[in-house]
PyMOL Python script that loads the backbone (N, CA, C, O; Angstrom):
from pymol import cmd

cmd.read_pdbstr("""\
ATOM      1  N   UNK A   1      68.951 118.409 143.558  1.00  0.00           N
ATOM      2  CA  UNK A   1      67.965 118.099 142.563  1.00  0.00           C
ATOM      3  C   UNK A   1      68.691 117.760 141.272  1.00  0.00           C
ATOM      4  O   UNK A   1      69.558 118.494 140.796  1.00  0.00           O
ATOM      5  N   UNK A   2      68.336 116.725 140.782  1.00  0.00           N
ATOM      6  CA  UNK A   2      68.969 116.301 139.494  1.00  0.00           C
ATOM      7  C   UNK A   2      67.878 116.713 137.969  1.00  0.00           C
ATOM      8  O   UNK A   2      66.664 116.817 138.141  1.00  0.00           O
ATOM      9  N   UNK A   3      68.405 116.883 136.757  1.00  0.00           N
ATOM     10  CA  UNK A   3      67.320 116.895 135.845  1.00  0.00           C
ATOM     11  C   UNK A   3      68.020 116.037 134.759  1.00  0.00           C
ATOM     12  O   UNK A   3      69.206 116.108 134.436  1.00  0.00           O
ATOM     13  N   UNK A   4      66.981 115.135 134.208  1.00  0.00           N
ATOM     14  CA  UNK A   4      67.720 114.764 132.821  1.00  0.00           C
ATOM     15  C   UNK A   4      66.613 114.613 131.686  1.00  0.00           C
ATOM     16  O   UNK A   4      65.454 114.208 131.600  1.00  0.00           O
ATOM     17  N   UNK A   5      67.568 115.143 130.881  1.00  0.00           N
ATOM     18  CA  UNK A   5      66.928 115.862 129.284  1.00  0.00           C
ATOM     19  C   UNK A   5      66.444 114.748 128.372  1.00  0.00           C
ATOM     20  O   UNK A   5      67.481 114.506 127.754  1.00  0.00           O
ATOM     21  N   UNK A   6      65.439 113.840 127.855  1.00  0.00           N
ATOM     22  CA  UNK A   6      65.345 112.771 126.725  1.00  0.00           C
ATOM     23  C   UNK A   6      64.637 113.247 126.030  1.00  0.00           C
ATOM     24  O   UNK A   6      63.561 113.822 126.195  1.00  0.00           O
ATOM     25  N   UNK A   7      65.569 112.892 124.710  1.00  0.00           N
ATOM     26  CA  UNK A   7      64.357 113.348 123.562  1.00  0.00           C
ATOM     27  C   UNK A   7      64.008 111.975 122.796  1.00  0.00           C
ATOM     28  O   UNK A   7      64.718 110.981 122.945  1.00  0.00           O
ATOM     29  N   UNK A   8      62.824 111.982 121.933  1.00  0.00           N
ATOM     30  CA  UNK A   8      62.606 110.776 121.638  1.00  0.00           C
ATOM     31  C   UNK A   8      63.320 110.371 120.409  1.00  0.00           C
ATOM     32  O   UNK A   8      64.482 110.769 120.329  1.00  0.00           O
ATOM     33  N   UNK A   9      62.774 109.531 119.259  1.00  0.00           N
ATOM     34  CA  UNK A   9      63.480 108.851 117.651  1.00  0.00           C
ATOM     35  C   UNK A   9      62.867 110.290 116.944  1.00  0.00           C
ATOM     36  O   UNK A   9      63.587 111.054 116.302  1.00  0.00           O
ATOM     37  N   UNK A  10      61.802 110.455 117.116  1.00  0.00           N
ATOM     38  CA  UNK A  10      60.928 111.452 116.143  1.00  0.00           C
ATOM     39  C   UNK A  10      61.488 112.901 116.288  1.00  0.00           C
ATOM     40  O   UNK A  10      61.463 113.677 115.333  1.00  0.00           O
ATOM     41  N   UNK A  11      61.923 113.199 117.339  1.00  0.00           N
ATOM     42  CA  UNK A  11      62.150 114.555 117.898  1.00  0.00           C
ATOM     43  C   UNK A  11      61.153 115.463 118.055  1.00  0.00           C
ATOM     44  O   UNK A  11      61.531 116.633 118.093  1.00  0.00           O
ATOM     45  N   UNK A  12      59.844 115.237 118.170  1.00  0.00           N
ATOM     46  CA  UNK A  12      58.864 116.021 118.363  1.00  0.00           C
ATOM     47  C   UNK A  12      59.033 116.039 119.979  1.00  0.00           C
ATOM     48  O   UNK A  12      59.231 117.133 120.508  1.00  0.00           O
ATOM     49  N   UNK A  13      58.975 115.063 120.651  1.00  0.00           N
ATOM     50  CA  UNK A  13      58.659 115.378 122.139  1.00  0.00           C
ATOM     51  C   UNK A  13      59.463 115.285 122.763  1.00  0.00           C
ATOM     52  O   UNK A  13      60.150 114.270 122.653  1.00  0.00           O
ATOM     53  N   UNK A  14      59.760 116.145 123.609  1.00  0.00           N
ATOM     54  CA  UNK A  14      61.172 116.124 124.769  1.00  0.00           C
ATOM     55  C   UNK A  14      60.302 116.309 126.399  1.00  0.00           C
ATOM     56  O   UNK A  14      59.433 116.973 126.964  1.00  0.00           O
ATOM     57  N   UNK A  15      61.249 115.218 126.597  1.00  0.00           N
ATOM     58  CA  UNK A  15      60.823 114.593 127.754  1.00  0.00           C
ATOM     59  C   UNK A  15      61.611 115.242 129.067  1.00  0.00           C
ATOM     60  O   UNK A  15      62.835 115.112 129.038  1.00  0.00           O
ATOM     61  N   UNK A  16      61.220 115.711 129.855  1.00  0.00           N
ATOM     62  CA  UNK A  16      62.155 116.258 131.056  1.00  0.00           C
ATOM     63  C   UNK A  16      61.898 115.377 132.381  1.00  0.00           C
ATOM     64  O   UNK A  16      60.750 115.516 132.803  1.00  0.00           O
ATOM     65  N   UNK A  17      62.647 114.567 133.076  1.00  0.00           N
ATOM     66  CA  UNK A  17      62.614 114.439 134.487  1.00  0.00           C
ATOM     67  C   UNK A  17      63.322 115.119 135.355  1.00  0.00           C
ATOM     68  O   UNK A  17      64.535 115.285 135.227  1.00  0.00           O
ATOM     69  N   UNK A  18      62.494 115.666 136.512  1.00  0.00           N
ATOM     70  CA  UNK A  18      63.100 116.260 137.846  1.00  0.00           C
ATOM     71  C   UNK A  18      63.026 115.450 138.734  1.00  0.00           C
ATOM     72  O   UNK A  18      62.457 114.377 138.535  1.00  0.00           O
ATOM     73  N   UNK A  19      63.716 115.835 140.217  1.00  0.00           N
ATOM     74  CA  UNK A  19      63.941 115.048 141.191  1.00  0.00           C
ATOM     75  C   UNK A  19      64.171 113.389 141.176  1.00  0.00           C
ATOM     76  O   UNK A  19      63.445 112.538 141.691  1.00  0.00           O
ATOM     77  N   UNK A  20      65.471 113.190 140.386  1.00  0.00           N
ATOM     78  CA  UNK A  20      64.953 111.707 140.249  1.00  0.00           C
ATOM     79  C   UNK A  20      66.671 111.519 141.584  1.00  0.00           C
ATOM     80  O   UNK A  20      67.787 112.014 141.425  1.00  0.00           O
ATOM     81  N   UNK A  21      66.224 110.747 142.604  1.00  0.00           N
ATOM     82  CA  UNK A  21      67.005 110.905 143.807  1.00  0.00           C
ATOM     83  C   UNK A  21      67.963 109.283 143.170  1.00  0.00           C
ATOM     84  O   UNK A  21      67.392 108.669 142.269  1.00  0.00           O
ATOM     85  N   UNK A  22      68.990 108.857 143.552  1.00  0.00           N
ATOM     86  CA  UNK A  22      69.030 108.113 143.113  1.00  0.00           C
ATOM     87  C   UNK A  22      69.853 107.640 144.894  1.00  0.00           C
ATOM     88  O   UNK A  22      70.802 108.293 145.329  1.00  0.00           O
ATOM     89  N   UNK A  23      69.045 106.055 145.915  1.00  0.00           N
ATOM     90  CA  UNK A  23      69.502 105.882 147.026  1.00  0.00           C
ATOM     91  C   UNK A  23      70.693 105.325 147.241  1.00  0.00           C
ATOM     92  O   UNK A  23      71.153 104.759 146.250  1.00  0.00           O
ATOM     93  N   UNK A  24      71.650 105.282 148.654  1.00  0.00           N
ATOM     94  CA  UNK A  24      72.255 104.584 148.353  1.00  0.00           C
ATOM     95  C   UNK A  24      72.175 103.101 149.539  1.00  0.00           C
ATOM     96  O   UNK A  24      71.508 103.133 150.572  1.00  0.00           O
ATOM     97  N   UNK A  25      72.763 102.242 149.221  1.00  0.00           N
ATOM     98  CA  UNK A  25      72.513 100.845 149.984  1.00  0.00           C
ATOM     99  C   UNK A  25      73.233 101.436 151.321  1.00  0.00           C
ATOM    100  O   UNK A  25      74.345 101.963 151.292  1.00  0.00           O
ATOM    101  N   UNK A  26      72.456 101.277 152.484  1.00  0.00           N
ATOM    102  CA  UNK A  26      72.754 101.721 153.339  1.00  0.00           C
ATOM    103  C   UNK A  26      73.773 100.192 154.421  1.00  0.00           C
ATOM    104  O   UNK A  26      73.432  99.013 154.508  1.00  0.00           O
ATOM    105  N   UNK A  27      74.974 100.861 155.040  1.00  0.00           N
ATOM    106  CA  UNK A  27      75.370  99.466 155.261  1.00  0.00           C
ATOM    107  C   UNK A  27      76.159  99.579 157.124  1.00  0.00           C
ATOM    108  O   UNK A  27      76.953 100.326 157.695  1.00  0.00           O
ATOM    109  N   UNK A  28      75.258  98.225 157.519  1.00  0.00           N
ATOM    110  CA  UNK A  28      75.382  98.063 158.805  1.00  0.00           C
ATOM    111  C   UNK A  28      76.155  98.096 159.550  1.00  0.00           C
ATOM    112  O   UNK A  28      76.978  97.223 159.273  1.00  0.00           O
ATOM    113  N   UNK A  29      76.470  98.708 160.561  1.00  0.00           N
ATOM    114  CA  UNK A  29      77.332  99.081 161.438  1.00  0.00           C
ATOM    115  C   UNK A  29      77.737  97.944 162.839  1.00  0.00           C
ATOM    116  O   UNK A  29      77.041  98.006 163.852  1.00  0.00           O
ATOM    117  N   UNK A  30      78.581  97.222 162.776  1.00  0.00           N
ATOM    118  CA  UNK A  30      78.583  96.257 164.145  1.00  0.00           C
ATOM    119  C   UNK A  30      79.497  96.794 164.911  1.00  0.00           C
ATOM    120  O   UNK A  30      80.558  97.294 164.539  1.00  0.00           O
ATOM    121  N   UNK A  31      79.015  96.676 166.193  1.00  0.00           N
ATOM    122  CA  UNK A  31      80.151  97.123 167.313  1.00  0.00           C
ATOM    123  C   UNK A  31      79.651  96.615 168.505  1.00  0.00           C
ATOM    124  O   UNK A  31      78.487  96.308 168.766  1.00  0.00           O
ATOM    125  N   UNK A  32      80.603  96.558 169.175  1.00  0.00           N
ATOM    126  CA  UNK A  32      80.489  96.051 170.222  1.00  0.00           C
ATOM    127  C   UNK A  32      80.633  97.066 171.966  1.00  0.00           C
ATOM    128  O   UNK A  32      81.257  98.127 171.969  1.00  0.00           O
ATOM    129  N   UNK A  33      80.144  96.665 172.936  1.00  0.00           N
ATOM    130  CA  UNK A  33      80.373  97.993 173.612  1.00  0.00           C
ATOM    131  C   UNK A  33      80.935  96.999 175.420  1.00  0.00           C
ATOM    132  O   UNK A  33      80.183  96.149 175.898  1.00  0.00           O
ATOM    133  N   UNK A  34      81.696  97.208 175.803  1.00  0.00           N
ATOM    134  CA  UNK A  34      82.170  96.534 177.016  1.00  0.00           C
ATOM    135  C   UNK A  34      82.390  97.414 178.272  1.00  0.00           C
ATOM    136  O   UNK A  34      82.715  98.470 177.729  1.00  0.00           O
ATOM    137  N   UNK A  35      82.426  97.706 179.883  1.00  0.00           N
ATOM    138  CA  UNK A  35      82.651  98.030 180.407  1.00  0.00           C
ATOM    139  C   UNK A  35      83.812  98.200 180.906  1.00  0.00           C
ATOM    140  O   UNK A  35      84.662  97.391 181.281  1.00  0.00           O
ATOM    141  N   UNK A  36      83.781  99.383 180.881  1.00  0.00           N
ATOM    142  CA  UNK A  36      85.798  99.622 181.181  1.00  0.00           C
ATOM    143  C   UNK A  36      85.955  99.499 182.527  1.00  0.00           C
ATOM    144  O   UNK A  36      85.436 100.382 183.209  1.00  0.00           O
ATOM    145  N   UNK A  37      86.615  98.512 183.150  1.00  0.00           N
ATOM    146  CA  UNK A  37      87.755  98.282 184.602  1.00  0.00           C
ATOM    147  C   UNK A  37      88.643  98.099 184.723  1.00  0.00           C
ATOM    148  O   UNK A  37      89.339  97.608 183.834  1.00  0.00           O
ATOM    149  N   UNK A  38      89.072  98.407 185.901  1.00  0.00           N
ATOM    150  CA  UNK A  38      90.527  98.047 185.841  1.00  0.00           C
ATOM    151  C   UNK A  38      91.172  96.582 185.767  1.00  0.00           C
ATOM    152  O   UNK A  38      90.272  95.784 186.027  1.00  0.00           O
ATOM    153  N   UNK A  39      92.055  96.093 185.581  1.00  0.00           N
ATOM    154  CA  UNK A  39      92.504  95.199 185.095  1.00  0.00           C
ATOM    155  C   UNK A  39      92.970  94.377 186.554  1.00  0.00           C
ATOM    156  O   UNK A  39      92.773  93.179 186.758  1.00  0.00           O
ATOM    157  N   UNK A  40      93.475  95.103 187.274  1.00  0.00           N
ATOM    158  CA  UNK A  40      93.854  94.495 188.390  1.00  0.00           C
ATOM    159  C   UNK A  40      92.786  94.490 189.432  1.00  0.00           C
ATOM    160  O   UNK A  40      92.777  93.427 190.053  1.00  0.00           O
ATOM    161  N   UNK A  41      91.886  95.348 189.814  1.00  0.00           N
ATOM    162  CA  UNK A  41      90.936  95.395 191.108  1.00  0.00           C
ATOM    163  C   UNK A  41      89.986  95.149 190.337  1.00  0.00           C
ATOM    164  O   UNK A  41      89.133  94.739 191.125  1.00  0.00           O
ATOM    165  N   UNK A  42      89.378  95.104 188.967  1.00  0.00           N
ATOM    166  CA  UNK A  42      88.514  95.308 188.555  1.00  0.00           C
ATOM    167  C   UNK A  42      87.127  96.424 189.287  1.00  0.00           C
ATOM    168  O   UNK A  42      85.954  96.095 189.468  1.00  0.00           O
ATOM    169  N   UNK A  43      87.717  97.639 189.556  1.00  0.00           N
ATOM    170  CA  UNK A  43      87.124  99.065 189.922  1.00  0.00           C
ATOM    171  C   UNK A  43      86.242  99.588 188.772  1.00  0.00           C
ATOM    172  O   UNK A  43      86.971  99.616 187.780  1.00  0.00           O
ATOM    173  N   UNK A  44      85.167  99.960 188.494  1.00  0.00           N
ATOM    174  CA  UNK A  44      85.093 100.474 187.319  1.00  0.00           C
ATOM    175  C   UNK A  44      84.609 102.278 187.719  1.00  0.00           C
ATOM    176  O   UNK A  44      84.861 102.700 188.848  1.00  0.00           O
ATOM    177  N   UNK A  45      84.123 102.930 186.979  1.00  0.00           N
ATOM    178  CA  UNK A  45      83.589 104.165 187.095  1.00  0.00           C
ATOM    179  C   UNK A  45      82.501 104.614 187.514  1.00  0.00           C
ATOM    180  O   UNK A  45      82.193 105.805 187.474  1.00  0.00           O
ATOM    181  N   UNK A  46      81.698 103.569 188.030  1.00  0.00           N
ATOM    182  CA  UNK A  46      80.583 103.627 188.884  1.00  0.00           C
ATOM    183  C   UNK A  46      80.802 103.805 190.218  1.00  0.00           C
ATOM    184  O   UNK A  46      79.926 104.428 190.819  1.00  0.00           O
ATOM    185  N   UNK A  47      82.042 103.298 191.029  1.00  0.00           N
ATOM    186  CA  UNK A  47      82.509 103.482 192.071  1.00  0.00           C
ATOM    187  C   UNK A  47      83.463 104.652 192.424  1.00  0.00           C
ATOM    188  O   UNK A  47      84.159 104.773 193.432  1.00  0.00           O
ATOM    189  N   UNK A  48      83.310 105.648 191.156  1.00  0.00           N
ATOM    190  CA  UNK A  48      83.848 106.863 191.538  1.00  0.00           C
ATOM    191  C   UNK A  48      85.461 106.787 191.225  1.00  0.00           C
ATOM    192  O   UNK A  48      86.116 107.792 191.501  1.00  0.00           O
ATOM    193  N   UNK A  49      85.963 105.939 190.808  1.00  0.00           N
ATOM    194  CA  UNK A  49      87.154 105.870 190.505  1.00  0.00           C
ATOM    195  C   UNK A  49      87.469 106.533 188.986  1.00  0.00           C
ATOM    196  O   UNK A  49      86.537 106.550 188.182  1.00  0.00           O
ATOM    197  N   UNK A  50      89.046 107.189 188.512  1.00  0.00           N
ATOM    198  CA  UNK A  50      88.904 107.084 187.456  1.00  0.00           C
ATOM    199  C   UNK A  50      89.757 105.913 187.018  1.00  0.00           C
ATOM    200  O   UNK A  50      90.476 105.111 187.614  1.00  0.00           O
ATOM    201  N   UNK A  51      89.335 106.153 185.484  1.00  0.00           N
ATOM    202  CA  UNK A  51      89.972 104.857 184.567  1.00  0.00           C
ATOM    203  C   UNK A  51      90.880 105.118 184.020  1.00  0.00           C
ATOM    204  O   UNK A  51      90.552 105.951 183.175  1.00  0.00           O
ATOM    205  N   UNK A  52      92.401 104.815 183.935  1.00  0.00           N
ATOM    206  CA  UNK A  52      92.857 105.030 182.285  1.00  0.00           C
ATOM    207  C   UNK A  52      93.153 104.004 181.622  1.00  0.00           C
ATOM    208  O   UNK A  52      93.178 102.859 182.072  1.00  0.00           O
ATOM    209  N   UNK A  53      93.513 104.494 179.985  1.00  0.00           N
ATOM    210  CA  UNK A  53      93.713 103.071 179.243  1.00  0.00           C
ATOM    211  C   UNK A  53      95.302 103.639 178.792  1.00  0.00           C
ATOM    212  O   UNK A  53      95.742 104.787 178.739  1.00  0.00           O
ATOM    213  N   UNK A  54      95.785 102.638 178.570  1.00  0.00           N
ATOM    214  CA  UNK A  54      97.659 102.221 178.413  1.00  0.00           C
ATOM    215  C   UNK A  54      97.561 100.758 177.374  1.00  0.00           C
ATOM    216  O   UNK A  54      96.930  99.728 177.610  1.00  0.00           O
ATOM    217  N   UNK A  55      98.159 100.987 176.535  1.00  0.00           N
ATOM    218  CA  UNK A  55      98.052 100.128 175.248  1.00  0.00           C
ATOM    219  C   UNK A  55     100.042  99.550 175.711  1.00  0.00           C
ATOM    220  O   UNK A  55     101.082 100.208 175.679  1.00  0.00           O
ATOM    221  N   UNK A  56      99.743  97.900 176.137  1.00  0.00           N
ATOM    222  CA  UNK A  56     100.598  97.234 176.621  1.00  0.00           C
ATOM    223  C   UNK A  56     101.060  96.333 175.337  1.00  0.00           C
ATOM    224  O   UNK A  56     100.102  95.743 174.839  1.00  0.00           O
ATOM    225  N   UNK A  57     102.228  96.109 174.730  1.00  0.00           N
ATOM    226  CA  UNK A  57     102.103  95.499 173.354  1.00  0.00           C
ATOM    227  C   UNK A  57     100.743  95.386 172.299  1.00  0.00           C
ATOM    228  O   UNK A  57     100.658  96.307 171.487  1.00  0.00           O
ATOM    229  N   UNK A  58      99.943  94.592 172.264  1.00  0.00           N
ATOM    230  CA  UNK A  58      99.063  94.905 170.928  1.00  0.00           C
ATOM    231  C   UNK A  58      97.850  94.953 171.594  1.00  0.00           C
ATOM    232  O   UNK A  58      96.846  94.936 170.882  1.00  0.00           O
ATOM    233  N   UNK A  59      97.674  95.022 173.091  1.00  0.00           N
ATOM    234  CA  UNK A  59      96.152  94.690 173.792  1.00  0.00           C
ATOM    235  C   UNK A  59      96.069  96.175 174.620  1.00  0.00           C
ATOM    236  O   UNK A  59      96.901  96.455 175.483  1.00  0.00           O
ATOM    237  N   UNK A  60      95.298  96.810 174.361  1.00  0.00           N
ATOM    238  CA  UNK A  60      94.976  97.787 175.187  1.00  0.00           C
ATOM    239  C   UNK A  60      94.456  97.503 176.858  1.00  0.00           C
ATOM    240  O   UNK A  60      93.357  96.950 176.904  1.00  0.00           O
ATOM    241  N   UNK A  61      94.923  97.723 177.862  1.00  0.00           N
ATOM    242  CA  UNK A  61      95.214  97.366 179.454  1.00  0.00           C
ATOM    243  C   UNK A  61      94.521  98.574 180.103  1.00  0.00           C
ATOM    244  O   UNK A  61      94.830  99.649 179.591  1.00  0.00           O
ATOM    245  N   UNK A  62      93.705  98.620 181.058  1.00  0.00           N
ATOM    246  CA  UNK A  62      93.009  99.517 181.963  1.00  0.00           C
ATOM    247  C   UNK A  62      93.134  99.276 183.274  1.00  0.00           C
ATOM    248  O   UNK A  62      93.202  98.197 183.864  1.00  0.00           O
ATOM    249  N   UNK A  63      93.166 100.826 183.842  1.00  0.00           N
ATOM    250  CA  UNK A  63      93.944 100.999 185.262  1.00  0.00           C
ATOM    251  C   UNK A  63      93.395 102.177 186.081  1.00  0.00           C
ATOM    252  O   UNK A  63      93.473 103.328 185.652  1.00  0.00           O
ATOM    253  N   UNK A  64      92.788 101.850 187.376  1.00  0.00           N
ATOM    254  CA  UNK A  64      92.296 102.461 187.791  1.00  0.00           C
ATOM    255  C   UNK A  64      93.309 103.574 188.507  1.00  0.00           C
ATOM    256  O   UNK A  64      94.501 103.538 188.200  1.00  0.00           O
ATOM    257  N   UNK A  65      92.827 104.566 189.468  1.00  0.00           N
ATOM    258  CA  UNK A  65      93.849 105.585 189.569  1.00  0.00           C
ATOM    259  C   UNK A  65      94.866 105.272 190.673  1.00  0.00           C
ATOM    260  O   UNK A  65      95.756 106.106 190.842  1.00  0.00           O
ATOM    261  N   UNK A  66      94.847 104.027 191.553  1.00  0.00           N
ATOM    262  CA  UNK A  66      95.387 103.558 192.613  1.00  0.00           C
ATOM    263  C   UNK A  66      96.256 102.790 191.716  1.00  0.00           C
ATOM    264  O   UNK A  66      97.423 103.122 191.929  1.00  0.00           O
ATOM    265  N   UNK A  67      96.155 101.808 190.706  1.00  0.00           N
ATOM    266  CA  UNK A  67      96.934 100.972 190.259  1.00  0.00           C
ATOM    267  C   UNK A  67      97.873 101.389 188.615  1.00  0.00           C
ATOM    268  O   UNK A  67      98.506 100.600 187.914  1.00  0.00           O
ATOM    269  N   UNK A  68      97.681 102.680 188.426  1.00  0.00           N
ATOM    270  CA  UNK A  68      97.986 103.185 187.017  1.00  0.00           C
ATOM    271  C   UNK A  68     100.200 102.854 187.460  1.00  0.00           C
ATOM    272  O   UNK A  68     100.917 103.269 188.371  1.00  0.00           O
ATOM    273  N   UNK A  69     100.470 101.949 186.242  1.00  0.00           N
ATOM    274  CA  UNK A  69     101.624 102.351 186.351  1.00  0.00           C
ATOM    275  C   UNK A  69     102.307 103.575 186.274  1.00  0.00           C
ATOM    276  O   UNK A  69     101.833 104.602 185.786  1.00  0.00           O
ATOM    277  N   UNK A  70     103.611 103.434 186.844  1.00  0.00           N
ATOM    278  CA  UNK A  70     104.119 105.188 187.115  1.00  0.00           C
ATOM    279  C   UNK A  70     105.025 105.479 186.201  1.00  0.00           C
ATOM    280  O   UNK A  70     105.784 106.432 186.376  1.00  0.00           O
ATOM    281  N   UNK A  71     105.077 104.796 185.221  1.00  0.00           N
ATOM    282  CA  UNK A  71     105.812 105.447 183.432  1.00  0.00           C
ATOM    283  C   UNK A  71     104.964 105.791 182.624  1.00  0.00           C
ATOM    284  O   UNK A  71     105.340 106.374 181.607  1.00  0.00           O
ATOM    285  N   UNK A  72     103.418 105.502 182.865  1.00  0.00           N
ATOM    286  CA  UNK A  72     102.722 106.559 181.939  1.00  0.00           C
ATOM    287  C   UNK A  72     102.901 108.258 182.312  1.00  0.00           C
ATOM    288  O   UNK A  72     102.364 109.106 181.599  1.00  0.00           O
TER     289      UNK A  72
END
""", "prot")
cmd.dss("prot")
cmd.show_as("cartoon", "prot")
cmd.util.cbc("prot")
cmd.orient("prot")
């Protein structure tokens, strides 16, 4: 709760406001949402497989549990 105090030129009347909320610009969120498979069988997690992800130079790469390389 905020309050702020005004008084007027004359000084007879003082003015009080409460609750003055002040909003803020609310700001939109974009995203995007894709299905994760594997990269090679394209398996995804509907077929009971799991997934992992392995970040291959700057592109993140997905691998199901048959095809996961063996240096992660």
């Amino acid at each position: 709760m905020s309050q702020v105090l005004v008084t007027r030129a004359d000084r007879s009347k003082i003015l009080l406001f409460q609750d003055l909320y002040f909003g803020k610009k609310k700001v939109p969120v974009a995203t995007t949402v894709k299905e994760v498979v594997c990269t090679i069988c394209e398996n995804g997690l509907e077929e009971g497989v799991s997934v992992t992800g392995k970040k291959i130079g700057q592109k993140m790469r997905f691998f199901c549990q048959y095809h996961l390389p063996k240096d992660i």
